[in-house]
C-alpha positions as CSV (number, residue, x, y, z in Angstrom):
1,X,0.0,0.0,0.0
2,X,2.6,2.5,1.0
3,X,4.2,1.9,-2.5
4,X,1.0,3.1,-4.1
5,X,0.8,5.9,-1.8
6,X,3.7,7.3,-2.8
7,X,3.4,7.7,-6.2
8,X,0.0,8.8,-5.7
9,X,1.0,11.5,-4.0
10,X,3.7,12.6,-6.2
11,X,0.8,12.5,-9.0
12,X,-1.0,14.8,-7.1
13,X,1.8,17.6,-6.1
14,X,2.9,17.6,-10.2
15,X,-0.7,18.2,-10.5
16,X,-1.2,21.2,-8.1
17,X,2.1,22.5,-7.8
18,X,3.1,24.2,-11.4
19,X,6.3,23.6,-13.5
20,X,9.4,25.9,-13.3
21,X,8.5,26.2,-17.2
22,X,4.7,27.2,-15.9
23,X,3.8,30.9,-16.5
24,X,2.8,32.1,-13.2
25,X,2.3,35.8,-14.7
26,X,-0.6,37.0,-16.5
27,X,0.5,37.3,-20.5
28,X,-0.8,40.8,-21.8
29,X,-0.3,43.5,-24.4
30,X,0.2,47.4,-24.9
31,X,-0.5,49.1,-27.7
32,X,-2.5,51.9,-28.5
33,X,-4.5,51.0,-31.4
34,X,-8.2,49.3,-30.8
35,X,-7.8,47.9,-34.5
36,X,-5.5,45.1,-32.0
37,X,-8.4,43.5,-31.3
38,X,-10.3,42.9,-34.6
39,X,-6.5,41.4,-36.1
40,X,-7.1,37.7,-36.8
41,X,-3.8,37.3,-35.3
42,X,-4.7,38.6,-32.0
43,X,-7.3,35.6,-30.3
44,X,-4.4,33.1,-31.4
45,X,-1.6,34.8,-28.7
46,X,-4.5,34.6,-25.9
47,X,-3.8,37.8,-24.0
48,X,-5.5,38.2,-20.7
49,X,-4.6,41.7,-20.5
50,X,-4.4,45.2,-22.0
51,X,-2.7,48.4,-21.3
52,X,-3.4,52.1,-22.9
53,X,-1.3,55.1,-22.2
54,X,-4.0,58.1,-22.1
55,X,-3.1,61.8,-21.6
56,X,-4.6,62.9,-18.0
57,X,-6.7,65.5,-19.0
58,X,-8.3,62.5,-21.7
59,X,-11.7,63.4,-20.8
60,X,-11.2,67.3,-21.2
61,X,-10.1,66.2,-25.2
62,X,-12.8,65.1,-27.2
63,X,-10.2,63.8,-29.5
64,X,-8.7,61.9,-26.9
65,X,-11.5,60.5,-25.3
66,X,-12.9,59.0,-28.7
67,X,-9.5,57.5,-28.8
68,X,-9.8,56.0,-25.7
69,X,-13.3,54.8,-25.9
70,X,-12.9,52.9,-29.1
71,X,-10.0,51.3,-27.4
72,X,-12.0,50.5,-24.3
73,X,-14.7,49.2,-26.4
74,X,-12.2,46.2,-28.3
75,X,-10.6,45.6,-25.2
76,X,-14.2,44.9,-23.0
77,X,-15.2,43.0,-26.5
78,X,-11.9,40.5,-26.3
79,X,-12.7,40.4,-22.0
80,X,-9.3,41.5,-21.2
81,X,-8.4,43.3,-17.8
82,X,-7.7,46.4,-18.7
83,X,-5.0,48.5,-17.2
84,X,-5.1,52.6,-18.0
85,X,-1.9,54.5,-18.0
86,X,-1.4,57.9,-17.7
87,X,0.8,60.4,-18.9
88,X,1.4,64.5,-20.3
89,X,-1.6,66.4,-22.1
90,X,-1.4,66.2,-26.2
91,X,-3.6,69.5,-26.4
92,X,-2.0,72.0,-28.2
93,X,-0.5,74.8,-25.8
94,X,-0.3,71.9,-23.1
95,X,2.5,69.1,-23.8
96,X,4.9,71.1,-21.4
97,X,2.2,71.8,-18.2
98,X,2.7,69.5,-15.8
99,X,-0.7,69.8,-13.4
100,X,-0.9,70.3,-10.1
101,X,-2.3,67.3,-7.6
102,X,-5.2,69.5,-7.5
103,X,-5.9,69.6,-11.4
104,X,-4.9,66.0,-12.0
105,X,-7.4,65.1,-9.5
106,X,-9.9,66.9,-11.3
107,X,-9.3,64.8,-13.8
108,X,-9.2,61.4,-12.4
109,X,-12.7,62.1,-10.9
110,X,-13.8,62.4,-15.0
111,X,-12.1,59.4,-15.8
112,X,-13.4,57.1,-12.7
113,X,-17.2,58.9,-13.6
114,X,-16.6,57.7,-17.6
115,X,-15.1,54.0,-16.6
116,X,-16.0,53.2,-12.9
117,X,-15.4,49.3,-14.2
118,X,-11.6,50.0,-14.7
119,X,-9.6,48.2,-12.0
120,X,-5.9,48.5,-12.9
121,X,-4.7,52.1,-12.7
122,X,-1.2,53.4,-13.3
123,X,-0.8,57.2,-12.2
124,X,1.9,58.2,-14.8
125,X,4.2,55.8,-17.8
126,X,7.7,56.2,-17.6
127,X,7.7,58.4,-14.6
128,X,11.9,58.8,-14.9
129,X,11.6,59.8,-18.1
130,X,13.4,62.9,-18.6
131,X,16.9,62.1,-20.3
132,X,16.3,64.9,-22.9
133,X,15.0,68.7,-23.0
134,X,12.2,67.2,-25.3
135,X,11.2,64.9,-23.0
136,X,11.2,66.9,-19.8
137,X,8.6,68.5,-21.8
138,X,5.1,68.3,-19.4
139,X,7.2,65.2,-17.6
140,X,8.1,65.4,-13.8
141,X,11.6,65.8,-13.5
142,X,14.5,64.9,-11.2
143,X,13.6,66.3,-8.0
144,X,9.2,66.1,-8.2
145,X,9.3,62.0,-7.0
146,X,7.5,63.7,-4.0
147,X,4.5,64.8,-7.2
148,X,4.8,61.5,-8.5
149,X,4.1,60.3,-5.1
150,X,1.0,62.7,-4.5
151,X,-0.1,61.6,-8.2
152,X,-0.5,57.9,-6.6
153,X,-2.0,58.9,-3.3
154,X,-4.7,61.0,-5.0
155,X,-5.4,58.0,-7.3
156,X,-6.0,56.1,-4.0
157,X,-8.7,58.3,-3.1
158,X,-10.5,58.8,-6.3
159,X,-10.5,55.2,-7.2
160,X,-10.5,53.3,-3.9
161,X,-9.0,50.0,-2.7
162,X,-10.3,48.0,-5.1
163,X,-8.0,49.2,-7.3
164,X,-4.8,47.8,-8.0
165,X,-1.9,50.8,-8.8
166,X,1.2,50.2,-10.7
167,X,2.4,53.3,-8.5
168,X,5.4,53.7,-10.3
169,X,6.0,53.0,-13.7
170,X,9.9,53.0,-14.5
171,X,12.1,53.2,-17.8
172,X,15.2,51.2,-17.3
173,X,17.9,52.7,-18.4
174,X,21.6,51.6,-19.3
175,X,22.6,52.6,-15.8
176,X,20.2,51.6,-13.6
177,X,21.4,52.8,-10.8
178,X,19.5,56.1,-11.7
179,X,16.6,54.2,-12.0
180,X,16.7,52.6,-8.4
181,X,18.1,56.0,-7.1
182,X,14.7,57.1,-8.3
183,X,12.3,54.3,-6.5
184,X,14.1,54.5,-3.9
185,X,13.1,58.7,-3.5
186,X,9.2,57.8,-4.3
187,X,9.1,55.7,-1.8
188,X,10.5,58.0,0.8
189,X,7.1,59.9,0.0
190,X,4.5,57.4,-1.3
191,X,1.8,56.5,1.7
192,X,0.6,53.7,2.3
193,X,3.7,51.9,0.6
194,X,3.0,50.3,-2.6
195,X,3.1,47.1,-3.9
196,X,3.6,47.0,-7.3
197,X,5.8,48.5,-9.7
198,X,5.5,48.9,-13.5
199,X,8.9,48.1,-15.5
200,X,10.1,48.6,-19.0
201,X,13.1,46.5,-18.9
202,X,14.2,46.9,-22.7
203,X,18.0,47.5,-22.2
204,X,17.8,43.6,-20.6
205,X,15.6,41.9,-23.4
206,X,17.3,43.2,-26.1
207,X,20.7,43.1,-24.4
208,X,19.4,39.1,-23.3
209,X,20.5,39.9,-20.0
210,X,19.0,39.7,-16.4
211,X,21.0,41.9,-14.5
212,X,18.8,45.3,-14.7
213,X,16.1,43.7,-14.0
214,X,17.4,41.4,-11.4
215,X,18.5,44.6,-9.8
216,X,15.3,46.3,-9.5
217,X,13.2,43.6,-8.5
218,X,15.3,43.3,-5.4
219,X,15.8,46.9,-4.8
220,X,11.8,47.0,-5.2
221,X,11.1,43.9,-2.9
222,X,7.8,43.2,-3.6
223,X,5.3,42.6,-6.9
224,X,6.9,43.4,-10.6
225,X,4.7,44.0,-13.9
226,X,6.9,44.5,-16.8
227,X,4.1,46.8,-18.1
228,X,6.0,47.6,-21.5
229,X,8.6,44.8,-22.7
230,X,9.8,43.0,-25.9
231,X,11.5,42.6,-28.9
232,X,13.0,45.6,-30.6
233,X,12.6,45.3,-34.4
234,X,13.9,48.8,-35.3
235,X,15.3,51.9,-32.7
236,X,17.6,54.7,-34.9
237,X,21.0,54.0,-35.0
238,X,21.2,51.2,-32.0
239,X,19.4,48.8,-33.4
240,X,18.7,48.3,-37.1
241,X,16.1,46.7,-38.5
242,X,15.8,42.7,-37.4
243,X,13.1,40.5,-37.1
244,X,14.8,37.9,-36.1
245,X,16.9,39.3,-33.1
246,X,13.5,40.8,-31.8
247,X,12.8,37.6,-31.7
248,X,15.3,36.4,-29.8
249,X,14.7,39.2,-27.3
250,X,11.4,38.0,-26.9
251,X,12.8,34.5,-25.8
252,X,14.9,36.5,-23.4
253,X,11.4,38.5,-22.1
254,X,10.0,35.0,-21.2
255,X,13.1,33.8,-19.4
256,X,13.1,37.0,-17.5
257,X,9.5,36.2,-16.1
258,X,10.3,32.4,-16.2
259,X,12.7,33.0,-13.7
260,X,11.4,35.5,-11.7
261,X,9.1,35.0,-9.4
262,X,7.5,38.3,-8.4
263,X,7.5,39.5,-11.9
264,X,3.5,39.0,-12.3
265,X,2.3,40.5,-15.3
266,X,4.3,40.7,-18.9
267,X,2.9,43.2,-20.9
268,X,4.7,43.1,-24.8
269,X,5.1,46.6,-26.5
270,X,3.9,46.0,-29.3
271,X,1.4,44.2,-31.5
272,X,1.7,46.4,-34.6
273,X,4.6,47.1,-36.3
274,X,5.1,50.6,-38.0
275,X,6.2,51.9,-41.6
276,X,9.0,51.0,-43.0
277,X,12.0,53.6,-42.2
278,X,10.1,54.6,-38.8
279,X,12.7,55.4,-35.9
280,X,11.0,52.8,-33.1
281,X,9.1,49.3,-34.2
282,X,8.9,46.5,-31.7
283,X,5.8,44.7,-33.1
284,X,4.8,41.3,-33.5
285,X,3.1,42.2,-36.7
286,X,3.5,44.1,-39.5
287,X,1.9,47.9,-39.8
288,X,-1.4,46.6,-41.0
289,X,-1.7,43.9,-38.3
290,X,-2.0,40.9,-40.8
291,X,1.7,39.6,-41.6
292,X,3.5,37.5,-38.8
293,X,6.9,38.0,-38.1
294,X,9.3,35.6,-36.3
295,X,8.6,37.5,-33.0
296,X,4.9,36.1,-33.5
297,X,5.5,32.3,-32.8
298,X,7.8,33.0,-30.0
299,X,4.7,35.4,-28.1
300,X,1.8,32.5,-29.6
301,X,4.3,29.6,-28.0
302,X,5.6,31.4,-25.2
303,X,8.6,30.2,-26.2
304,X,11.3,31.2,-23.5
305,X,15.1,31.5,-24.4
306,X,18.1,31.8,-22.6
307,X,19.3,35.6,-21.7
């Protein structure tokens, strides 16, 4: 009898307990075009999960918000969480105003009126963005982490706990010591503590490295969503154009989150590709959303690869 037993119960743990090769994250994708969910080629990669990047002030843009609802619209149709990222105005006379906590939370209260059923909240994409004069542009800078911080606690308060905030959304960056220099400021600020951070970890997939985002995720000690991540097809000068080595940087993206267990969501930027000659393309597709490239079958077969 005990020799039954035993393998019985071994049966039972392989069933219950997942494989190291198991995704224990939740597989998603970010891009900015509600045409993603009519493709033929999206249902096949089986996404559980969406992310849009919205101006704050979306609902005081009619433009904006028409945007945003179309997109809302394919992403309710495909039943797909849905996770709503902030960032600068794209009004004309705006793209350098960075608001007040006051005006931004003017503005959440629009959104949460327009989509109470939204769940997944991000207060601001790529928060340590500011490596250029263009891009400090309407962007907090070094220095406003305590703004950042006051960004996520007024989200708290318009949205409530049922919410779950990415409150920091990070780019990595070649020396990421800035960016854990930076987490480590927002947190001296952000109350109560948060619990998960939002990572573009870019430099490591396309590098097929860990070490960035090894770093981070024990600087940051708790829950990881790589909420923009993949395969670089095209980016100026440092990368030219390669389908092929996006896709091995996609096999690196699911190694990352193979391996790492507090990395629990995996977000790939992006599903279309763009025009030929464009300075940044990471899709899985070509521009009209209808051609596979190699980066395709390595997303559809979570196919992980060695960094």
């Amino acid at each position: 009898m005990r020799r039954l037993l035993l393998p019985l119960a071994l049966l039972v743990v392989a069933l219950v307990v997942p494989s190291s090769a198991s995704a224990a994250y939740t597989l998603g994708v970010s891009d900015q075009q509600a045409r993603v969910f009519s493709s033929p080629l999206f249902a096949p990669l089986h996404f559980r999960a969406a992310r849009y990047i919205a101006p704050y002030d979306v609902m005081s843009s009619p433009a904006d918000e028409a945007i945003l609802r179309d997109w809302i619209a394919g992403a309710r149709r495909r039943h797909v969480r849905i996770l709503l990222s902030l960032e600068k105005s794209r009004q004309p006379g705006k793209e350098r105003h960075l608001p007040s906590v006051a005006e931004y939370t003017r503005e959440l209260r629009k959104i949460k009126a327009a989509f109470p059923f939204i769940r997944e909240f991000s207060p601001w994409n790529e928060a340590n963005r500011f490596q250029s004069s263009s891009n400090t542009a309407g962007q907090p800078t070094k220095g406003q982490e305590r703004r950042l911080a006051q960004f996520y606690m007024a989200a708290r308060r318009v949205f409530g706990k049922r919410t779950t905030y990415v409150a920091l959304d990070l780019l990595d960056e070649q020396n990421v010591n800035k960016t854990i220099t930076f987490m480590r400021k927002f947190l001296r600020y952000a109350k109560p503590r948060p619990t998960v951070l939002g990572f573009h970890n870019y430099s490591d997939t396309n590098r097929l490295s860990q070490t960035r985002t090894k770093r981070v995720l024990r600087a940051w000690g708790k829950t990881v969503w790589l909420t923009e991540t993949g395969g670089i097809v095209k980016l100026g000068r440092a990368f030219a154009f390669s389908t092929q080595r996006a896709a091995r940087a996609l096999g690196c993206m699911f190694d990352i989150a193979r391996d790492n267990k507090r990395v629990k969501r995996l977000y790939v930027y992006q599903f279309h590709g763009d025009v030929p000659g464009a300075r940044f393309d990471a899709g899985l597709t070509d521009v009209t959303g209808t051609v596979k490239r190699p980066g395709y079958t390595v997303v559809q077969r979570k196919r992980a690869r060695n960094c």
